[in-house]
PDB file of N, CA, C and O in Angstrom:
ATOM      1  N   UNK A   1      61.693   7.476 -23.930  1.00  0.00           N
ATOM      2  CA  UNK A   1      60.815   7.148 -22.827  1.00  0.00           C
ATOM      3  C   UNK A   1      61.447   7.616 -21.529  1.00  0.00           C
ATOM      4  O   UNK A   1      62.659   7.730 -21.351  1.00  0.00           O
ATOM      5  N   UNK A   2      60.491   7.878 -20.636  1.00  0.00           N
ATOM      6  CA  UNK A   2      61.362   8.678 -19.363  1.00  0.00           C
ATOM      7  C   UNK A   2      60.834   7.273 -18.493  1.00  0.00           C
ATOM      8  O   UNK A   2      59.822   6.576 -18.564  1.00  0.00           O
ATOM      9  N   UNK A   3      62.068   7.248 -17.644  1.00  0.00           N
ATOM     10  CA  UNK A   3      61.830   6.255 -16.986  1.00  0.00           C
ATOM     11  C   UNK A   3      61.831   7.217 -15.014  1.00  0.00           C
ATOM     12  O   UNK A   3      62.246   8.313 -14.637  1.00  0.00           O
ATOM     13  N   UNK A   4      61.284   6.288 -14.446  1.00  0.00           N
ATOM     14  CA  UNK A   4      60.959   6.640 -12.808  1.00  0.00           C
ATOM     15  C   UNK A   4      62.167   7.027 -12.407  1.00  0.00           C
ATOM     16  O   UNK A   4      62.225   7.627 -11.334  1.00  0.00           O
ATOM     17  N   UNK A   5      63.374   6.785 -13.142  1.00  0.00           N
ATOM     18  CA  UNK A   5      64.438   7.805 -11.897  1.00  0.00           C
ATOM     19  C   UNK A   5      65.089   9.015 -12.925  1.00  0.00           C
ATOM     20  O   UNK A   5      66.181   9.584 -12.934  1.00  0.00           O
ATOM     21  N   UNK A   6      63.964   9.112 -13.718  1.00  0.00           N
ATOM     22  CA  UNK A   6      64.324  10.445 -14.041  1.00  0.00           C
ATOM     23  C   UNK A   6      62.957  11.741 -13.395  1.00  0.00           C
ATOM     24  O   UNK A   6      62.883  12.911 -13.769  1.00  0.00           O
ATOM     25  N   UNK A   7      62.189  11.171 -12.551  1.00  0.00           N
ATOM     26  CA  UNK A   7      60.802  12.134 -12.820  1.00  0.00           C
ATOM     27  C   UNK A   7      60.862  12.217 -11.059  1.00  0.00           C
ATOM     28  O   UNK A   7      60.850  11.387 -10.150  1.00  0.00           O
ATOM     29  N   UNK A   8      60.943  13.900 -11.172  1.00  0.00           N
ATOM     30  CA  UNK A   8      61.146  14.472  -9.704  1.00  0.00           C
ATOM     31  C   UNK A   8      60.021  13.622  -8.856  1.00  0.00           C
ATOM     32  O   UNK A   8      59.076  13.082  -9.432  1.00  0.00           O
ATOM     33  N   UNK A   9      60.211  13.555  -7.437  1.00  0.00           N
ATOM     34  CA  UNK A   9      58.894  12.880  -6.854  1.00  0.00           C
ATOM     35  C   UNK A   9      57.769  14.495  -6.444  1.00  0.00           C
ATOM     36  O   UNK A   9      58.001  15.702  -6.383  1.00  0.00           O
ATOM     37  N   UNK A  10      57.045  13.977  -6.326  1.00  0.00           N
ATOM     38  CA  UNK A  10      56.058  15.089  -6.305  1.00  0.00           C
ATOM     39  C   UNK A  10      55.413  16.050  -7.567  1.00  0.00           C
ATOM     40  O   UNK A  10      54.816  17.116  -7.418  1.00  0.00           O
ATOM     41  N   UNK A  11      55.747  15.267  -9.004  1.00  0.00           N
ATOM     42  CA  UNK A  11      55.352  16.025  -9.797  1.00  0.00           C
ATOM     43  C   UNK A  11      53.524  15.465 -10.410  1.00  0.00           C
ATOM     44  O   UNK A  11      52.853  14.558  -9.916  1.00  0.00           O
ATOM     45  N   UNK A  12      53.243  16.125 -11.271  1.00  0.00           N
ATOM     46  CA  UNK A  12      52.056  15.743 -11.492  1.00  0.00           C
ATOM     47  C   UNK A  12      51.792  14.593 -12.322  1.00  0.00           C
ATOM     48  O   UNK A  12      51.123  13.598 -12.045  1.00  0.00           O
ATOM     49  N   UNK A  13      52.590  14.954 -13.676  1.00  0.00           N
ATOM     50  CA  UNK A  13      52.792  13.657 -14.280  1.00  0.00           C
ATOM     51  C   UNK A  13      54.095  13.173 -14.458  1.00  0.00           C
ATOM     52  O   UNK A  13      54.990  13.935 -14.094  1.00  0.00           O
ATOM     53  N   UNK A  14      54.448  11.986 -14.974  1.00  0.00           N
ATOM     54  CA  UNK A  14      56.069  11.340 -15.577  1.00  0.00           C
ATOM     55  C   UNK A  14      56.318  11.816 -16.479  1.00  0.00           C
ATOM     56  O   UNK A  14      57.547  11.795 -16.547  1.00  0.00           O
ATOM     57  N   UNK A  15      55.644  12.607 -17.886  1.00  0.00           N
ATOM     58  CA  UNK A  15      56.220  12.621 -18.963  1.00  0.00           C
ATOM     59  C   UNK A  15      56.110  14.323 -19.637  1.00  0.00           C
ATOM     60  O   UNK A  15      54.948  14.723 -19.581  1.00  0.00           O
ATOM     61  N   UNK A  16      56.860  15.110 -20.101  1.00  0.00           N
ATOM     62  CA  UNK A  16      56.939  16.106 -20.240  1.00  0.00           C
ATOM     63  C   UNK A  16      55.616  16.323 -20.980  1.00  0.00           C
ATOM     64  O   UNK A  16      54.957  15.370 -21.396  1.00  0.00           O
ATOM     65  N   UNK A  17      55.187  17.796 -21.159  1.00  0.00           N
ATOM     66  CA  UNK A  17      54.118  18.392 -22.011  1.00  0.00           C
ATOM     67  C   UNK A  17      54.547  18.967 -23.169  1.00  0.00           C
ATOM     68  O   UNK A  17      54.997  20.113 -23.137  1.00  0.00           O
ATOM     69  N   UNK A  18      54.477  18.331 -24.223  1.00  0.00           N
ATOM     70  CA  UNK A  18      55.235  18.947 -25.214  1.00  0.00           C
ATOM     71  C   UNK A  18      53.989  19.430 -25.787  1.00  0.00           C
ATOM     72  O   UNK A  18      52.965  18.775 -25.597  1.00  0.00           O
ATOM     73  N   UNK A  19      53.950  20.975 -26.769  1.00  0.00           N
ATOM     74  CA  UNK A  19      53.038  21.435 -27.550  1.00  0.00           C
ATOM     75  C   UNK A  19      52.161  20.389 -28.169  1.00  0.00           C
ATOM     76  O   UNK A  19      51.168  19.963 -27.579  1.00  0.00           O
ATOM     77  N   UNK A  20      52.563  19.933 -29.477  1.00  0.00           N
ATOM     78  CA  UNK A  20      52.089  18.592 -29.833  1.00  0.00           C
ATOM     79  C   UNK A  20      51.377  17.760 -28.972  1.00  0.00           C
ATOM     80  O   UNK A  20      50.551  17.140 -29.641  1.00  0.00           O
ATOM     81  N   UNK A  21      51.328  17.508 -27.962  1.00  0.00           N
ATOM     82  CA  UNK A  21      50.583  16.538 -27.503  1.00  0.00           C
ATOM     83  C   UNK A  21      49.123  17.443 -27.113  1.00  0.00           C
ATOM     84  O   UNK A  21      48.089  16.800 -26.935  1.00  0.00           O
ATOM     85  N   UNK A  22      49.111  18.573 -27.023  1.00  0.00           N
ATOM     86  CA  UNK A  22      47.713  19.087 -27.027  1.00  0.00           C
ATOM     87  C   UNK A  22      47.074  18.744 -28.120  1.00  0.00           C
ATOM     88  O   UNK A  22      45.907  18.680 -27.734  1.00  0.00           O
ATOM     89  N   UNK A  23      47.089  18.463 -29.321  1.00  0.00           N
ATOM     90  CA  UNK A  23      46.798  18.483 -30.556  1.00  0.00           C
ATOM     91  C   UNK A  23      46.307  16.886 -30.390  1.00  0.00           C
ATOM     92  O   UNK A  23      45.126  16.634 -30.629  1.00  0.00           O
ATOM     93  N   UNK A  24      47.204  15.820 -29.984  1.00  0.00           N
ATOM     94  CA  UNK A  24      47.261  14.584 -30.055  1.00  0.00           C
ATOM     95  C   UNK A  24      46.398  14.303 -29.065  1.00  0.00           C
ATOM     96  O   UNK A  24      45.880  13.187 -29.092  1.00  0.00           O
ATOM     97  N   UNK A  25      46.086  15.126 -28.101  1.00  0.00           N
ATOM     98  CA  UNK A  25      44.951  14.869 -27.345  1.00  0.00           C
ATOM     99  C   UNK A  25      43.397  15.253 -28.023  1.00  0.00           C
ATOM    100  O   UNK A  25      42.261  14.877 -28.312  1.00  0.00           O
ATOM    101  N   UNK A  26      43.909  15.802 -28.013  1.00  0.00           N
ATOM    102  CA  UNK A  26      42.365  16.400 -28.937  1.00  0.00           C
ATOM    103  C   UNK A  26      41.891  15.634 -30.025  1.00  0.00           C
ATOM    104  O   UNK A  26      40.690  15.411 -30.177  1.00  0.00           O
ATOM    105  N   UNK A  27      42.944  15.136 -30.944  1.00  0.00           N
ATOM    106  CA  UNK A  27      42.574  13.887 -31.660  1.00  0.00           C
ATOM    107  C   UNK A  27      41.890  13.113 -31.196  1.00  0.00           C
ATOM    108  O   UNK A  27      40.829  12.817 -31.747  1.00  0.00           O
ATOM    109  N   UNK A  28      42.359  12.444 -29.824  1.00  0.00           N
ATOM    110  CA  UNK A  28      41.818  11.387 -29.372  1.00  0.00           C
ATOM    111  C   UNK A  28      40.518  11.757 -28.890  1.00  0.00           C
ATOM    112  O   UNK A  28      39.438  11.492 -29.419  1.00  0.00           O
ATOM    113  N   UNK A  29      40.710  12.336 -27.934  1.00  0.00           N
ATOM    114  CA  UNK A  29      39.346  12.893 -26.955  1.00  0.00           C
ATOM    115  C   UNK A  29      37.959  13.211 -27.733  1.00  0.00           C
ATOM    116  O   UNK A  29      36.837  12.844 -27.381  1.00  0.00           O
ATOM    117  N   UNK A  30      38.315  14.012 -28.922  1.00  0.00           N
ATOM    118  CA  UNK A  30      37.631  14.927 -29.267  1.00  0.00           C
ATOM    119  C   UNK A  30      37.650  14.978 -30.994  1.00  0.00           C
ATOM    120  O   UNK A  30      37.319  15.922 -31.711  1.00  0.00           O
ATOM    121  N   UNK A  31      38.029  13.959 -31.294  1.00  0.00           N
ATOM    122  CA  UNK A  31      38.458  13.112 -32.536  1.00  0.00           C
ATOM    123  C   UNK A  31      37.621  13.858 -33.697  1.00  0.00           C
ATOM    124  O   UNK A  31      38.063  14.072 -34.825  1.00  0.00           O
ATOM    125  N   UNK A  32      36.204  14.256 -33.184  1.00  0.00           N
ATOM    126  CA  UNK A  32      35.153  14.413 -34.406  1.00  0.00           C
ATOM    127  C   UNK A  32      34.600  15.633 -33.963  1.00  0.00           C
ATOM    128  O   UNK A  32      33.451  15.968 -34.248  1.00  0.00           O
ATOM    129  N   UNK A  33      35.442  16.375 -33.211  1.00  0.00           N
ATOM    130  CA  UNK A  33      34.668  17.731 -33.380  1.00  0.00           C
ATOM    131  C   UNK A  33      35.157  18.584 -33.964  1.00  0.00           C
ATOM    132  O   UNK A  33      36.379  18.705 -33.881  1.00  0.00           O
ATOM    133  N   UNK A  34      34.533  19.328 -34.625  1.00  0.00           N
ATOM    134  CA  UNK A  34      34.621  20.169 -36.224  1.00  0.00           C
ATOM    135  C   UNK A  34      35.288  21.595 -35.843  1.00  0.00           C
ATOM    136  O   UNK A  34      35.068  22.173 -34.779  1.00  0.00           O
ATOM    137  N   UNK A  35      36.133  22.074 -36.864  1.00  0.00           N
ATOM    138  CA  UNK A  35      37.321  22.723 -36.715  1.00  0.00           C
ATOM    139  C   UNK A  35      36.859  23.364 -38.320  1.00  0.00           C
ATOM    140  O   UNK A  35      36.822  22.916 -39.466  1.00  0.00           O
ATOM    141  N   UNK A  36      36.542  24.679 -37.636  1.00  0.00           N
ATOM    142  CA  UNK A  36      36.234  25.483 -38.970  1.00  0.00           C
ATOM    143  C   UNK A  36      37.202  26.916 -38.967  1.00  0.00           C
ATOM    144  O   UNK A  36      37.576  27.742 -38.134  1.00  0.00           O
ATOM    145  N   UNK A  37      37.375  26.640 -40.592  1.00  0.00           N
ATOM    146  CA  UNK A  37      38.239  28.102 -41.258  1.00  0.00           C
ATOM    147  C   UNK A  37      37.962  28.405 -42.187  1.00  0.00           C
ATOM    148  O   UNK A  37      37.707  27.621 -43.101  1.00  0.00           O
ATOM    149  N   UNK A  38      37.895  30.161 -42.310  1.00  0.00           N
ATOM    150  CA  UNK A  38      37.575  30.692 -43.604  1.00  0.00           C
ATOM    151  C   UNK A  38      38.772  31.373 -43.955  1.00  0.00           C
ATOM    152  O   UNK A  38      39.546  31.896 -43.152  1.00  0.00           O
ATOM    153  N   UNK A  39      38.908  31.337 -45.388  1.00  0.00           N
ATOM    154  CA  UNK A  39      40.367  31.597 -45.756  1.00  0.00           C
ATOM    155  C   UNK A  39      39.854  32.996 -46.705  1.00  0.00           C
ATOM    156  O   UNK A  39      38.683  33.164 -47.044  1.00  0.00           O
ATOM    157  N   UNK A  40      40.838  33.816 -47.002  1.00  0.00           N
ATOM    158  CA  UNK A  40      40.294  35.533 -47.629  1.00  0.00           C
ATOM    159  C   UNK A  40      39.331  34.781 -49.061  1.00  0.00           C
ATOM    160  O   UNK A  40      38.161  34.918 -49.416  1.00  0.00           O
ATOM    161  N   UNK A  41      40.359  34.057 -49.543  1.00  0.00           N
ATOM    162  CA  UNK A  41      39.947  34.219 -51.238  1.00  0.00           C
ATOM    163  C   UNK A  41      39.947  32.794 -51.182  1.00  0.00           C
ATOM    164  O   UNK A  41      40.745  32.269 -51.958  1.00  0.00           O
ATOM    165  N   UNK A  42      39.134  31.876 -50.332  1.00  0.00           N
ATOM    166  CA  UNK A  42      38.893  30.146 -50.916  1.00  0.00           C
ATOM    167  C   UNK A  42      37.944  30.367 -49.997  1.00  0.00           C
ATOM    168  O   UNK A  42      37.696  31.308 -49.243  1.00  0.00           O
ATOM    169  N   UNK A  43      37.177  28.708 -50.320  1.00  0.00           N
ATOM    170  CA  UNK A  43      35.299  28.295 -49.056  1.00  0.00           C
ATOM    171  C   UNK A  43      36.218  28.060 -47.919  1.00  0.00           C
ATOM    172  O   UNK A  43      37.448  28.064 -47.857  1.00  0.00           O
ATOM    173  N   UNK A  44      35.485  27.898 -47.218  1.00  0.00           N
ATOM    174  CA  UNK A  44      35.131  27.417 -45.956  1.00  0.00           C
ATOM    175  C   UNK A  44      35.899  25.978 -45.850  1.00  0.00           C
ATOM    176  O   UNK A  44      35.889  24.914 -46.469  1.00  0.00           O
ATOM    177  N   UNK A  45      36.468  26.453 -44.894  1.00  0.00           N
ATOM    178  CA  UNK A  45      37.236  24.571 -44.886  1.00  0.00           C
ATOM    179  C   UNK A  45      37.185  24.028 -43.461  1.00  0.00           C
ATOM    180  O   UNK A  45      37.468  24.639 -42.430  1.00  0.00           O
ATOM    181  N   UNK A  46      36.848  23.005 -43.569  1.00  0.00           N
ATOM    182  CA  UNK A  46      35.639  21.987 -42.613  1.00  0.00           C
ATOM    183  C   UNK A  46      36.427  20.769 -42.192  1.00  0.00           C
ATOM    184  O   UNK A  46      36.422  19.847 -43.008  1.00  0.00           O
ATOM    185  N   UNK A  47      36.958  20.630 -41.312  1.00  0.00           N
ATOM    186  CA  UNK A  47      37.743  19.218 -41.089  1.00  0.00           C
ATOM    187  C   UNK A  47      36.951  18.816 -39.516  1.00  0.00           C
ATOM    188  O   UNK A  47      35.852  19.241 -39.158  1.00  0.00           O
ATOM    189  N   UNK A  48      37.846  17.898 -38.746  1.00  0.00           N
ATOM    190  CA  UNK A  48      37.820  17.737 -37.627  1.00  0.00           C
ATOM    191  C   UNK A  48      39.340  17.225 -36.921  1.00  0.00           C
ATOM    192  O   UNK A  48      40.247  16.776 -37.622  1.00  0.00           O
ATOM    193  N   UNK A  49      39.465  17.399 -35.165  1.00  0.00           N
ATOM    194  CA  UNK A  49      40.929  17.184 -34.574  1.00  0.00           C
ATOM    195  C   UNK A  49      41.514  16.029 -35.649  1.00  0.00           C
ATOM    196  O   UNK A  49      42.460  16.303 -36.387  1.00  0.00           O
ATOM    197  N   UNK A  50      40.911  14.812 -35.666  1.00  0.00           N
ATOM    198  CA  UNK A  50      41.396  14.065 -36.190  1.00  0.00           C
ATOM    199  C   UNK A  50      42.153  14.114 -36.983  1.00  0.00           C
ATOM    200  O   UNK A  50      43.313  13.723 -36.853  1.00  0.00           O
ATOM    201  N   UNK A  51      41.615  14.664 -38.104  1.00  0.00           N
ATOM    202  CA  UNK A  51      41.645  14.884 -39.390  1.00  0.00           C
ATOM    203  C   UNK A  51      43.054  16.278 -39.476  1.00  0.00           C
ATOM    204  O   UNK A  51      43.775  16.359 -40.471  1.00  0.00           O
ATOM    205  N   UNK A  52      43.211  17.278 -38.210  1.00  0.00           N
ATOM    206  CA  UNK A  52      44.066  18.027 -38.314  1.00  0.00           C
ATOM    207  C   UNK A  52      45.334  17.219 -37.787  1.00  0.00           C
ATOM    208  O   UNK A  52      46.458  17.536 -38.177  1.00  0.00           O
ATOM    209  N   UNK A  53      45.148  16.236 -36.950  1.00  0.00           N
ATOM    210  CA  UNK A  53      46.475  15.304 -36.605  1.00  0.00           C
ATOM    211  C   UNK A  53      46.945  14.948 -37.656  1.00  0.00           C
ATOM    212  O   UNK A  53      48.137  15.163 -37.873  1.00  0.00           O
ATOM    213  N   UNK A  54      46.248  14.391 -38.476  1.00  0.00           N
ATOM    214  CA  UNK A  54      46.928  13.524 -39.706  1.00  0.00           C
ATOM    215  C   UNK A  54      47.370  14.650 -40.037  1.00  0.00           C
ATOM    216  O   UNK A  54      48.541  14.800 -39.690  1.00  0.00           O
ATOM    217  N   UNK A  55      46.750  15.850 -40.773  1.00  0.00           N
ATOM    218  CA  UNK A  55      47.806  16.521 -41.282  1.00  0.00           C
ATOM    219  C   UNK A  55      49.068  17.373 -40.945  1.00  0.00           C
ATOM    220  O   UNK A  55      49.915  17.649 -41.794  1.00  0.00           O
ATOM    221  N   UNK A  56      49.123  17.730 -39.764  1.00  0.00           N
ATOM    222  CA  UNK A  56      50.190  18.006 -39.006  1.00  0.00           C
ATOM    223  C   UNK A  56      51.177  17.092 -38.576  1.00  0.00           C
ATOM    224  O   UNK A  56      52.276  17.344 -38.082  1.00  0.00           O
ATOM    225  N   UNK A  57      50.584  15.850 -38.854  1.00  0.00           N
ATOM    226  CA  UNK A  57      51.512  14.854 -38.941  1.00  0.00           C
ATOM    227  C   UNK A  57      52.774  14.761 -40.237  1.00  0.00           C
ATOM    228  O   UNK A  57      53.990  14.567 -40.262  1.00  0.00           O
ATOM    229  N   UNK A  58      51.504  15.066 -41.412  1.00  0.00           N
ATOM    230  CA  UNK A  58      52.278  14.887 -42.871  1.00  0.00           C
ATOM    231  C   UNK A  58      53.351  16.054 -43.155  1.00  0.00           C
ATOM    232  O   UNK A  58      54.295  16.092 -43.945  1.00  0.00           O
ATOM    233  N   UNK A  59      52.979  16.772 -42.443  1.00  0.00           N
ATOM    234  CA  UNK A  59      53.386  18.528 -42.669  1.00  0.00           C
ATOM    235  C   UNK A  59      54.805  18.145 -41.597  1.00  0.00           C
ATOM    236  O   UNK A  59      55.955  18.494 -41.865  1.00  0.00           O
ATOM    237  N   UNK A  60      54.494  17.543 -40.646  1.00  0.00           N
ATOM    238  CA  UNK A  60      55.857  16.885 -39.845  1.00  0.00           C
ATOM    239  C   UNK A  60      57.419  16.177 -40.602  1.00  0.00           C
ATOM    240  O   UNK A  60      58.638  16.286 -40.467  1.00  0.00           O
ATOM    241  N   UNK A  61      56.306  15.335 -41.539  1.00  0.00           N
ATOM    242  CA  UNK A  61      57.070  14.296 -42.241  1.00  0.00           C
ATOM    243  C   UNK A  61      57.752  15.349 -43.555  1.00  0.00           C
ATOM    244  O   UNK A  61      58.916  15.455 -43.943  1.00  0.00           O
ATOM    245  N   UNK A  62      56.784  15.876 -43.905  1.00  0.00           N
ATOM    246  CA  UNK A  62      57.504  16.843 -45.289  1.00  0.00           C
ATOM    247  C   UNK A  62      58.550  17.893 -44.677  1.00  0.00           C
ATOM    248  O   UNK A  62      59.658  18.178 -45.131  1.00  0.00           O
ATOM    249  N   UNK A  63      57.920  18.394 -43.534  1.00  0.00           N
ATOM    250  CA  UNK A  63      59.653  19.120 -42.941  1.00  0.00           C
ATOM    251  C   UNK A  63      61.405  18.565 -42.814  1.00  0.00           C
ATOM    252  O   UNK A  63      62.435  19.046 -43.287  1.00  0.00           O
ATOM    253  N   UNK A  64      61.056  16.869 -41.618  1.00  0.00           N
ATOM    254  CA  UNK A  64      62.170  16.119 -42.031  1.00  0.00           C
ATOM    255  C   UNK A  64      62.695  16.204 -43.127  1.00  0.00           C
ATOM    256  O   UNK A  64      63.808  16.715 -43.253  1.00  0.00           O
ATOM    257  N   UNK A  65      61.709  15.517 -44.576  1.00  0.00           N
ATOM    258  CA  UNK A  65      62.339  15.356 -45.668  1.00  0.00           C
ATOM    259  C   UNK A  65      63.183  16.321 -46.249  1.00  0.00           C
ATOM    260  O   UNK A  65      64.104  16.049 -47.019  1.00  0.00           O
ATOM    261  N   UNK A  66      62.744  17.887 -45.734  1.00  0.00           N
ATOM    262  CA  UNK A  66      63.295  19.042 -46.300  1.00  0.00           C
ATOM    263  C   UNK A  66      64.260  18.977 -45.504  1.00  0.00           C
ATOM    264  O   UNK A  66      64.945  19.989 -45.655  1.00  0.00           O
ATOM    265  N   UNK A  67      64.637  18.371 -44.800  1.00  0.00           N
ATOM    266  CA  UNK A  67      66.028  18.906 -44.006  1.00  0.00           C
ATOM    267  C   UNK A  67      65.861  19.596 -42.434  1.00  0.00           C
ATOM    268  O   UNK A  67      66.817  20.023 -41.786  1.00  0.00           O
ATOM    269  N   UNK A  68      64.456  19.608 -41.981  1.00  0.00           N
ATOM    270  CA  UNK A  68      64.507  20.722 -41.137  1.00  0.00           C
ATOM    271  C   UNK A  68      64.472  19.487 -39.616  1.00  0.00           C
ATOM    272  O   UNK A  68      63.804  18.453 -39.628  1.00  0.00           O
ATOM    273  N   UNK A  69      65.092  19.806 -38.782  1.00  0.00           N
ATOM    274  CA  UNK A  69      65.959  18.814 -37.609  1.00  0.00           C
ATOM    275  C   UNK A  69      65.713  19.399 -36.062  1.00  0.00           C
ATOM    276  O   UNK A  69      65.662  20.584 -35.732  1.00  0.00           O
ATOM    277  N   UNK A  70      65.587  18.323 -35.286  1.00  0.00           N
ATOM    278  CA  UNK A  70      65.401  19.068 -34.149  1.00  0.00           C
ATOM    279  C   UNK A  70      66.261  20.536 -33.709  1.00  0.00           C
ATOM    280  O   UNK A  70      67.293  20.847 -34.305  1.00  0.00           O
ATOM    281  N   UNK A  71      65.773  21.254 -32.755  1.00  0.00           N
ATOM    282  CA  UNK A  71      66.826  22.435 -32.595  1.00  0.00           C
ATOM    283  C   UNK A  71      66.666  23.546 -33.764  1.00  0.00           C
ATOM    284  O   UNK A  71      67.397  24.505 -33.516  1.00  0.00           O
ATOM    285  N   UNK A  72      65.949  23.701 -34.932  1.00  0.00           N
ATOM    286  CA  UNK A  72      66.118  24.318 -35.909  1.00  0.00           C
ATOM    287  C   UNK A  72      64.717  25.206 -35.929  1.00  0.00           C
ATOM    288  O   UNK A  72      63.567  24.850 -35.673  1.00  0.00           O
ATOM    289  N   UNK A  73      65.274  26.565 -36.351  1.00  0.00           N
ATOM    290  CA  UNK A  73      64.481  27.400 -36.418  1.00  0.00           C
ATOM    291  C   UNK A  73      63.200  27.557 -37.445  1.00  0.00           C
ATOM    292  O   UNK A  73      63.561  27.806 -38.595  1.00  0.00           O
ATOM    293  N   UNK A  74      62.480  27.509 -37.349  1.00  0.00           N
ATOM    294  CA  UNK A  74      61.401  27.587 -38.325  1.00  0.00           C
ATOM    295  C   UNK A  74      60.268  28.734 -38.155  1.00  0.00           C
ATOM    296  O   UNK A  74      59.528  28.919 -37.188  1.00  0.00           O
ATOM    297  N   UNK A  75      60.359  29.548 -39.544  1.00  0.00           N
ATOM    298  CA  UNK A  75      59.119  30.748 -39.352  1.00  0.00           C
ATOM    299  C   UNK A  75      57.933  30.422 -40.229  1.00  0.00           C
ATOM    300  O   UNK A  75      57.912  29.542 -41.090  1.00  0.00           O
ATOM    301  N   UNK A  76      56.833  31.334 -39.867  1.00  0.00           N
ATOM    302  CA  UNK A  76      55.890  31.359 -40.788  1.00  0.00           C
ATOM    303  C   UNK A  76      55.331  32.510 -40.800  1.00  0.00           C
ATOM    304  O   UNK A  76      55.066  33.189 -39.808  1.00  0.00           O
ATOM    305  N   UNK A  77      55.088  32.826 -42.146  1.00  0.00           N
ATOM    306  CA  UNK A  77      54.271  34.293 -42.215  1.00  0.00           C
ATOM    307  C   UNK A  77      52.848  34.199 -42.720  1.00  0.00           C
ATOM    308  O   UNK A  77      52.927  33.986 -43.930  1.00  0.00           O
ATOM    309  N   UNK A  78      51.906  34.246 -42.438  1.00  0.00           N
ATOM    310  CA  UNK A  78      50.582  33.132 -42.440  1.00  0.00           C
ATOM    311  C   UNK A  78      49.452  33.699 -42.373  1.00  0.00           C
ATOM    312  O   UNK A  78      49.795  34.473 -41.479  1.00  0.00           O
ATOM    313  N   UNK A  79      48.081  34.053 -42.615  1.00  0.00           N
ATOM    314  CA  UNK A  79      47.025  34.152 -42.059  1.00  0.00           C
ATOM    315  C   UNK A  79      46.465  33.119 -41.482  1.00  0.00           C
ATOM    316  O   UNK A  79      46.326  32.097 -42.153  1.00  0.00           O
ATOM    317  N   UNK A  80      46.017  33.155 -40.108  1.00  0.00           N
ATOM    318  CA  UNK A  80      45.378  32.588 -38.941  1.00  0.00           C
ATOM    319  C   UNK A  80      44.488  31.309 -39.559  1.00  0.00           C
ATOM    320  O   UNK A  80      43.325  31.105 -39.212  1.00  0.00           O
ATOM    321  N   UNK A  81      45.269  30.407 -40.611  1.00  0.00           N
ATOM    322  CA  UNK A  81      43.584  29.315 -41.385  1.00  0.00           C
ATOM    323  C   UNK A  81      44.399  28.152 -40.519  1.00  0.00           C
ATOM    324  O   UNK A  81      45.284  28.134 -39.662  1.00  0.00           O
ATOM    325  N   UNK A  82      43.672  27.297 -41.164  1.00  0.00           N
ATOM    326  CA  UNK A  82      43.993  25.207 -40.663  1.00  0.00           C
ATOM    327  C   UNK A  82      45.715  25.456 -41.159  1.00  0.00           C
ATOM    328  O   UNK A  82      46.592  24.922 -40.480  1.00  0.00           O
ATOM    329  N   UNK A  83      45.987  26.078 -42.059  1.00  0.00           N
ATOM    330  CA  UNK A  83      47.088  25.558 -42.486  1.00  0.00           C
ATOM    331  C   UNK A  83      48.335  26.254 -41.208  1.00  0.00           C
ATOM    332  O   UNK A  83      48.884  25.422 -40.485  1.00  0.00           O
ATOM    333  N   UNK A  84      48.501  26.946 -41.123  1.00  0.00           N
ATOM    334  CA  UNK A  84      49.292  27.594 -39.662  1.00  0.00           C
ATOM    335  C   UNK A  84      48.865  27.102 -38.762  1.00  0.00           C
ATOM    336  O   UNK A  84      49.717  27.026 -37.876  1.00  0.00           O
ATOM    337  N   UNK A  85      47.543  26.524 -38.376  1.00  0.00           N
ATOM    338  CA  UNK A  85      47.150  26.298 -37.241  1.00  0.00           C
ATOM    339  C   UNK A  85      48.047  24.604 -37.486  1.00  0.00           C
ATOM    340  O   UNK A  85      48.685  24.273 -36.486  1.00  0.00           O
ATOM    341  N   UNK A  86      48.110  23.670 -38.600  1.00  0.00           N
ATOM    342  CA  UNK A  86      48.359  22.956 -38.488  1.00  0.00           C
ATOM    343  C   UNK A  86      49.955  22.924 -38.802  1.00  0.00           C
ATOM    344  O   UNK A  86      50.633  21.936 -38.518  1.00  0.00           O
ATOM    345  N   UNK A  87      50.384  23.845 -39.286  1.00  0.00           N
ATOM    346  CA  UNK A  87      52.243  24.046 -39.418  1.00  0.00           C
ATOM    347  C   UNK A  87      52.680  24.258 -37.999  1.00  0.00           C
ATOM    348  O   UNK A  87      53.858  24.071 -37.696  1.00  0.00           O
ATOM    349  N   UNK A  88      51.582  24.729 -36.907  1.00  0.00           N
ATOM    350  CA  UNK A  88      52.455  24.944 -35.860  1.00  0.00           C
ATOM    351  C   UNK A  88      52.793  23.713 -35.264  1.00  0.00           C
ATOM    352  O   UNK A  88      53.927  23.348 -34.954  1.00  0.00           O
ATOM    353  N   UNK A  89      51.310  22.850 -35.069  1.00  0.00           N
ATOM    354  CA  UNK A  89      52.098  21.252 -34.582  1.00  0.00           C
ATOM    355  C   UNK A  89      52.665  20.659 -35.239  1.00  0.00           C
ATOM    356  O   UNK A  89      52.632  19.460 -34.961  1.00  0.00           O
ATOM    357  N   UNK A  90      53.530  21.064 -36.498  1.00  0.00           N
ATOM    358  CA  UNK A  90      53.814  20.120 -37.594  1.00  0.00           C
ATOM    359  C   UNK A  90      55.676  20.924 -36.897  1.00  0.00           C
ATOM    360  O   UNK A  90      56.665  20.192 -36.854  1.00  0.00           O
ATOM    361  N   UNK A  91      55.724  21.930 -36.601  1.00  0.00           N
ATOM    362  CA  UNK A  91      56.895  22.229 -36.344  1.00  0.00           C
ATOM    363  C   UNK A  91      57.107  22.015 -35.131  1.00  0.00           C
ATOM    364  O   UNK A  91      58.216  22.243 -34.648  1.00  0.00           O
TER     365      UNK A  91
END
């Protein structure tokens, strides 16, 4: 938590912008609006923000478990679907 004598005066907000929290906003805000991907060789896959938080959440949790730690490099070689879109907030 950042507390008031760490946050320059004159800034816009108190708390940093981390990637992730675009995502976590959008959850909230925008919870149920639909987030579509077509993948080469599978249907159509149909979620919403919500629904991509949770899983970028889990995809969070399965990285820890693997070992992977703040500071640590992580790649992906990917076509553009939910699943990269959701490995990126997951990393």
């Amino acid at each position: 938590m950042i507390e008031e004598k760490d946050v320059l005066p004159g800034l816009m907000q108190n708390a940093p912008l981390n990637i992730v929290d675009v995502l976590r906003f959008a959850s909230v805000a925008h919870g149920d609006r639909e987030i579509v991907s077509k993948n080469v060789d599978e249907p159509i896959w149909r979620y919403d923000y919500a629904g991509a938080w949770t899983r970028a959440a889990q995809a969070a949790h399965a990285l820890v478990r693997l070992g992977v730690a703040p500071g640590d490099r992580v790649s992906s070689l990917a076509w553009n679907t939910h699943r990269h879109f959701e490995l990126f907030f997951a990393v």
